[in-house]
C-alpha positions, 0 to 999 in steps of 0.5 A: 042772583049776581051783580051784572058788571058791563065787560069793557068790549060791551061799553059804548062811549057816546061823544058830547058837544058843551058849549061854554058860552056864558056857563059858570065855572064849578057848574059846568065842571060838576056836570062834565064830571058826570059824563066823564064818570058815567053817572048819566049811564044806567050801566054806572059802576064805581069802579069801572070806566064807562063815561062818555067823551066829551068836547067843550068848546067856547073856554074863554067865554066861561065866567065865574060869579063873585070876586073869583075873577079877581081872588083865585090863584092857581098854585104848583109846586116844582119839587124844588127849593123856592119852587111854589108857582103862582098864577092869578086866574085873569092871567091864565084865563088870557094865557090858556082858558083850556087849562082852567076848565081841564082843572076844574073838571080834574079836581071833580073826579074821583081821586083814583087811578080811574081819574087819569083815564076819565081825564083822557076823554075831555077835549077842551078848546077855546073857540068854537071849532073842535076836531072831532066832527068824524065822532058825530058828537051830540049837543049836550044841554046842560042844567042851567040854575039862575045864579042870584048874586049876594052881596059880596063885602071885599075888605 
């Protein structure tokens, strides 16, 4: 008996709405990750594309929870010398929520050449609308686990 692969003209791709509104940051990535994998897919294989697309809406609205708001920098290098970009998360968030999210989410994907093609299924946007209602997309509920703060000591 062999293993079935699903041929790539048999993988249907679903599209799913996420509304950020209120979600928390690594939360939301990990379980979009997910659907970029496939992993909510009974079909799952490792090593072949058969994620959903998915739509998050609502990116300026997400929140983090401790001092991330105030501590976390995005940082990239432009090949040159001196060249260390620095950008502070308030900053971003106001300049570009989307990039935040892209991100996070990017960084939850598996490090290989697949990634590129997940990465190419998730549609971020700030506000509510999104250009995709011809894809008839589905509202996606995601997990919501109760966040209890601990005390957070900034020295």
């Amino acid at each position: 008996m062999s293993t079935y692969f699903p041929k790539q003209g048999e993988i249907v791709r679903k599209w799913y709405v996420v509304d950020a509104n209120g979600q928390t940051l690594g939360r939301l990535a990990s379980q979009v990750a997910r659907i970029l994998m496939g992993k909510e897919n009974p079909r799952y294989t490792p090593f072949i594309d058969a994620g959903d697309h998915v739509v998050v809406i609502n990116a300026a609205k997400i929140r983090t929870t401790g001092v991330k708001a105030e501590s976390k920098v995005y940082q990239h290098y432009t090949g040159y010398p001196g060249g260390l970009k620095t950008e502070a998360y308030k900053k971003r968030m106001t300049r570009k929520p989307e990039a935040i999210i892209e991100a996070a989410v990017k960084r939850m994907l598996p490090k290989n050449k697949l990634s590129a093609h997940m990465l190419s299924k998730l549609n971020v946007y700030q506000g509510d609308k999104h250009p995709h209602q011809a894809q008839k997309p589905q509202d996606y509920k995601l997990e919501v686990r109760e966040y209890k703060p601990r005390k957070v000591v900034v020295s």
